[in-house]
C-alpha positions as CSV (number, residue, x, y, z in Angstrom):
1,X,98.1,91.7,91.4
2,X,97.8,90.0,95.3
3,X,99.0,92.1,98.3
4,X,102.7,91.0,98.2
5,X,103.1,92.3,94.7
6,X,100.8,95.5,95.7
7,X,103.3,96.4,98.3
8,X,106.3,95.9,96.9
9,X,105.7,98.0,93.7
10,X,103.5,101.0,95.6
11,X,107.1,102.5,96.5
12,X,107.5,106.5,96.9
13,X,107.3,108.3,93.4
14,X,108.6,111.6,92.9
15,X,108.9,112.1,89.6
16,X,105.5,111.8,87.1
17,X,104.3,112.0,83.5
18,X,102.8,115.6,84.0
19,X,100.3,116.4,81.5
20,X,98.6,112.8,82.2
21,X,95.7,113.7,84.2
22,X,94.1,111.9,86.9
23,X,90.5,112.1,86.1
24,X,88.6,113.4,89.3
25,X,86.3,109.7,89.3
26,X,89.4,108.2,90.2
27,X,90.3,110.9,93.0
28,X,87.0,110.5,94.2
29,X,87.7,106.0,93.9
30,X,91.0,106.7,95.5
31,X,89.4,108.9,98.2
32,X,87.0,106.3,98.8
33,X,89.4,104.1,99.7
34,X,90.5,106.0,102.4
35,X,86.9,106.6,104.0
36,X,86.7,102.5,103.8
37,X,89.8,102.2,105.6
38,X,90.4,101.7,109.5
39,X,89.4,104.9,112.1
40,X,90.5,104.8,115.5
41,X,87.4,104.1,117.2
42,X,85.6,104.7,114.1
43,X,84.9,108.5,114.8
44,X,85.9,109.2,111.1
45,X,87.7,112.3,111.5
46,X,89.3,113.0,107.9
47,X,88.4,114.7,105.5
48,X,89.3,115.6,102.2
49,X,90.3,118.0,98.9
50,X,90.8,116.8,96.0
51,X,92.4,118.7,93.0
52,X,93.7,118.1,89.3
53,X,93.2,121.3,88.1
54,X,96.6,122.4,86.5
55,X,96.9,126.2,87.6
56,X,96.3,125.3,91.1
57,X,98.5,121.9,91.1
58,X,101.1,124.3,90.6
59,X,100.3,126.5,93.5
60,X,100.2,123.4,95.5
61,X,102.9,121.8,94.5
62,X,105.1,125.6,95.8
63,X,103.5,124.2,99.4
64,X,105.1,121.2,99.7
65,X,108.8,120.1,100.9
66,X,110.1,116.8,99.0
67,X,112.6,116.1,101.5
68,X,116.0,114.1,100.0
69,X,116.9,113.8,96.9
70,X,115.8,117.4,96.2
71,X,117.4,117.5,92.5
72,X,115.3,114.4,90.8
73,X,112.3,116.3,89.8
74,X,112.3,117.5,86.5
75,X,110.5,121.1,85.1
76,X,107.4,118.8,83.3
77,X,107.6,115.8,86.5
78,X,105.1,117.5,88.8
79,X,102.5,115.6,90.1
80,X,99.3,115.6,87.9
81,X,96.7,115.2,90.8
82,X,96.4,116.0,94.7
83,X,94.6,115.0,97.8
84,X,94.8,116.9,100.6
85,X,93.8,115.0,104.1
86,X,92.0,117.1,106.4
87,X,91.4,116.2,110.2
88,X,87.7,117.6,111.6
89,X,88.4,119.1,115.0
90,X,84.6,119.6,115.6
91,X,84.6,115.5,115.3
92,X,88.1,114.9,116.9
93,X,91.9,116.7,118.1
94,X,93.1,113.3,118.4
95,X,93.7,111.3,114.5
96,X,95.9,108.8,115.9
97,X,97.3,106.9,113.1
98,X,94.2,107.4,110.8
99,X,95.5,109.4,108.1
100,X,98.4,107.2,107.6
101,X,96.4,104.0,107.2
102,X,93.9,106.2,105.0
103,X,97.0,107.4,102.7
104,X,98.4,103.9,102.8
105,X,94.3,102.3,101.5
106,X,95.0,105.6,98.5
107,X,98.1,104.9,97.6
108,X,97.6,101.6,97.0
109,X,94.7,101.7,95.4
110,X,96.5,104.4,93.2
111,X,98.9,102.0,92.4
112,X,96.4,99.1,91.3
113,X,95.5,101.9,88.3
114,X,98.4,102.4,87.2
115,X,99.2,105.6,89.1
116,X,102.0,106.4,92.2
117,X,102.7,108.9,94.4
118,X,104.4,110.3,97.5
119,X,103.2,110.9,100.9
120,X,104.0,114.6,101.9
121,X,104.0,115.8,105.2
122,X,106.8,118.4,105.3
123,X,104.6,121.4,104.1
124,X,103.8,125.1,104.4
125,X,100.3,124.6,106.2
126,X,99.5,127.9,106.9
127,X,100.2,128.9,103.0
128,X,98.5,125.6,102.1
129,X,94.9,126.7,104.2
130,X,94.9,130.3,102.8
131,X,95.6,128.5,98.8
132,X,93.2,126.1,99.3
133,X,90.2,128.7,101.6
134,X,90.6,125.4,104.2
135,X,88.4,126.7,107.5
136,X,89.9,126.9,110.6
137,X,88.0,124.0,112.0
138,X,90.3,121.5,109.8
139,X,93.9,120.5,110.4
140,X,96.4,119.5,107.6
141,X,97.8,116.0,107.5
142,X,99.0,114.8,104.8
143,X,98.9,115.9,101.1
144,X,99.3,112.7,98.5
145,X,100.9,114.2,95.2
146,X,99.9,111.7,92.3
147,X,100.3,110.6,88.8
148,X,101.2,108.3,86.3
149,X,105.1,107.8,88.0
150,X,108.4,108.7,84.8
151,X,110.5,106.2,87.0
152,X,111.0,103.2,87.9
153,X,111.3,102.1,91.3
154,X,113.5,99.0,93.0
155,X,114.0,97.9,96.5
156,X,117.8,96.3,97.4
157,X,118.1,94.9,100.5
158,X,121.0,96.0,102.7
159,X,122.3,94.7,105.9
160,X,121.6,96.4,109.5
161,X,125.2,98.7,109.0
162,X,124.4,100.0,105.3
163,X,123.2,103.4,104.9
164,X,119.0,103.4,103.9
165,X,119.3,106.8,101.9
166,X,118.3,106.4,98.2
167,X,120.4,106.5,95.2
168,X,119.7,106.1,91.7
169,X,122.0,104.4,88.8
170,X,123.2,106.3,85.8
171,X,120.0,105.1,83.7
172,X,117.8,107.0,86.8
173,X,116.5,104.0,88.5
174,X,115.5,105.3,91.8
175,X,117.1,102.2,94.5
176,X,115.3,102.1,97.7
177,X,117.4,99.9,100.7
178,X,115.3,98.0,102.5
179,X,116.9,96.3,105.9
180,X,116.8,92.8,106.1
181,X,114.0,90.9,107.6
182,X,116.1,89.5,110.3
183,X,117.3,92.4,111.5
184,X,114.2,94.0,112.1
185,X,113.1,91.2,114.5
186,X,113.8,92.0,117.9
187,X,112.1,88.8,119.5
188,X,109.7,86.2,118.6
189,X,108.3,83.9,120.9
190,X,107.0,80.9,118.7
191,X,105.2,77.6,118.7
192,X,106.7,75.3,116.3
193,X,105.5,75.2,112.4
């Protein structure tokens, strides 16, 4: 699969084959990826948990806000895996925007296995550092929830007017509107191809 494809089909996955585990050599891939990725002056301030243990996926998964549509995810949908990205305050306070090049490096890489999943930063951090015994020197970032994804996901494009909130169809495609590349543009100041 080349980049183009990569991106395109690594969309925002909600809903997940459940009992499908993520086996912890490909946490430990996936969090590979992340280490490989871009730092901000390469001070390499993240850090990371993993998890795919189910008692404690569960616990997790009661720490994290899904934002909108809230009523897609199904009883036996919940993510099968977790990484938790941790910023090292002895190494750095300032992350910039490592942790969201790190997540992107994961999730794409989750999504060349066959897996998906969603970026999650609305959360319950304090309950999230006490679940997980997190020490005080680390900050939460981000938490990636992954699995195999239950759904399939397509991008429509919409003009600069229409509305970008998702929707799915009556068969539970999940649509997500994309605004056109020319409206995105501001300015370009080109030579001539």
């Amino acid at each position: 699969m080349n980049i183009d494809e990569l991106i395109k089909e690594n969309r925002t996955f909600r809903r997940f084959y459940q009992d499908e585990t993520v086996s912890v050599s490909t946490l430990k891939d996936l969090v590979n990826l992340g280490r490989l990725s871009a730092s901000s002056g390469n001070l390499q301030p993240l850090k990371y948990i993993i998890c795919n243990e189910k008692k404690l996926n569960e616990e997790i998964f009661q720490c994290l806000g899904w934002g909108y549509p809230r009523d897609w995810m199904g009883e036996r949908e919940k993510p099968s895996a977790y990484i938790v990205i941790l910023g090292d305050t002895k190494i750095s306070r300032h992350y910039s925007c490592d942790h969201g090049i790190a997540a992107q490096s994961i999730l794409l890489g989750a999504k060349e296995r066959g897996l998906g999943g969603c970026m999650v930063g609305a959360l319950k951090r304090d309950d999230l550092s006490v679940l997980l015994s997190i020490p005080p020197e680390f900050v939460i970032l981000l938490v990636l929830a992954l699995g195999k994804p239950k759904h399939k996901v397509v991008i429509t494009e919409i003009s600069a007017d229409e509305k970008v909130k998702y929707w799915k169809d009556e068969d539970g495609v999940h649509y997500v509107p994309k605004r056109k590349l020319e409206d995105i543009i501001v300015s370009a100041f080109l030579d001539s191809d």
